[in-house]
Structure formats: structure tokens, C-alpha cells
C-alpha positions in Angstrom: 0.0 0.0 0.0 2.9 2.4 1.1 4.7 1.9 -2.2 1.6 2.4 -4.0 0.6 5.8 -2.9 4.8 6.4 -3.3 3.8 5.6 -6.9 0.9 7.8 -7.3 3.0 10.6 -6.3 5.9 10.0 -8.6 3.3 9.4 -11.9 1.7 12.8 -10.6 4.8 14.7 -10.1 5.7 13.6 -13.6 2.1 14.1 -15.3 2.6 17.9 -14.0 6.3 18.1 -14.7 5.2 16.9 -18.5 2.5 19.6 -18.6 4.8 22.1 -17.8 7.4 21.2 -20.3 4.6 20.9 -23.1 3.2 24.6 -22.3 6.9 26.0 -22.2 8.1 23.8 -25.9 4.5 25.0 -27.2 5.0 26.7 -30.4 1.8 28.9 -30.8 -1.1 28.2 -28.1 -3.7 27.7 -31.4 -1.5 26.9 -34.1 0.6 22.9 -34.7 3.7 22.6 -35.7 2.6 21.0 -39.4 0.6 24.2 -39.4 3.7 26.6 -38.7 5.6 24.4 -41.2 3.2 24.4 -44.2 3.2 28.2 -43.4 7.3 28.9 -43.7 7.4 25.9 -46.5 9.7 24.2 -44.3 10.1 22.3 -41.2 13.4 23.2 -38.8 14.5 21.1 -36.4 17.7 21.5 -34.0 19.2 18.5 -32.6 21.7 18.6 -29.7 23.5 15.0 -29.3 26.3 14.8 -26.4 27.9 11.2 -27.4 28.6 8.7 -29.9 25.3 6.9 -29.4 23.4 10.1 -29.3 24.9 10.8 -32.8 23.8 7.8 -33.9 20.4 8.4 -32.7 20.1 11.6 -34.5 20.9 10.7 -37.4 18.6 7.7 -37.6 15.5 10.2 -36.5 16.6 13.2 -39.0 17.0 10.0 -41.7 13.4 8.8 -40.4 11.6 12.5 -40.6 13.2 12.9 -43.9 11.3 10.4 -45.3 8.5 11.0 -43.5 7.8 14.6 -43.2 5.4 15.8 -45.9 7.6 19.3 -46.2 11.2 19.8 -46.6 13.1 19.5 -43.3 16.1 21.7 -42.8 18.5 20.4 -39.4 20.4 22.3 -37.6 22.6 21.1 -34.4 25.5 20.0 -32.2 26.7 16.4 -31.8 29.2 14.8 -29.4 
């Protein structure tokens, strides 16, 4: 029971830590990001990667949105 209600403070602490991070990394309160992109006929993404692996990582998801993304993406960054 005790590490139960532990838990229930820990998933609530992060449910309000997430909420906080999404209002802050909000781009426009009404408008998406697809929206902003189909506006500047672009999408712009900056990737900060501090290792080898993180490296690795980015370049797998800017490969991945490449293919994906429905406008041209331009990356920007700093790797590792």
C-alpha cells in the first residue's frame, strides 16, 4: 500500500512536470507545428546529441523524418 501511494506521487509529479514542459516547448497556443511548417514551407529542427550513441540516434530520426515529413526539413545542431 505504502509503495503504491509512493507511486501515485511519482506518476503525478511527472504528469505535471510533462505539462509544464509541453506549455513551455509550445510553439503557438492555437496553431501545430505542421501548421507553422506548411506556413514557412519548411520544417526546422535543432538537434543537440552529447555522445557517440546520441549521434547515432540523430541521425537515424533526421534520416526517419526525412522520409516521412510531408515538407522539406532543414537540421540544424550540435553532436558529441
Amino acid at each position: 500500500m505504502f509503495l503504491r501511494s509512493l507511486w501515485n506521487v511519482r506518476i503525478g509529479m511527472n504528469t505535471s512536470f510533462f505539462t509544464v514542459v509541453k506549455r513551455s516547448l509550445s510553439v503557438s497556443g492555437r496553431e501545430s507545428v505542421r501548421d507553422l511548417a506548411s506556413k514557412d514551407g519548411e520544417l526546422r529542427v535543432f538537434v543537440v546529441a552529447g555522445e557517440v550513441s546520441g549521434d547515432i540516434i540523430a541521425a537515424r530520426f533526421m534520416k526517419s523524418l526525412r522520409r516521412l515529413s510531408p515538407f522539406p526539413v532543414r537540421f540544424a545542431g550540435v553532436g558529441g
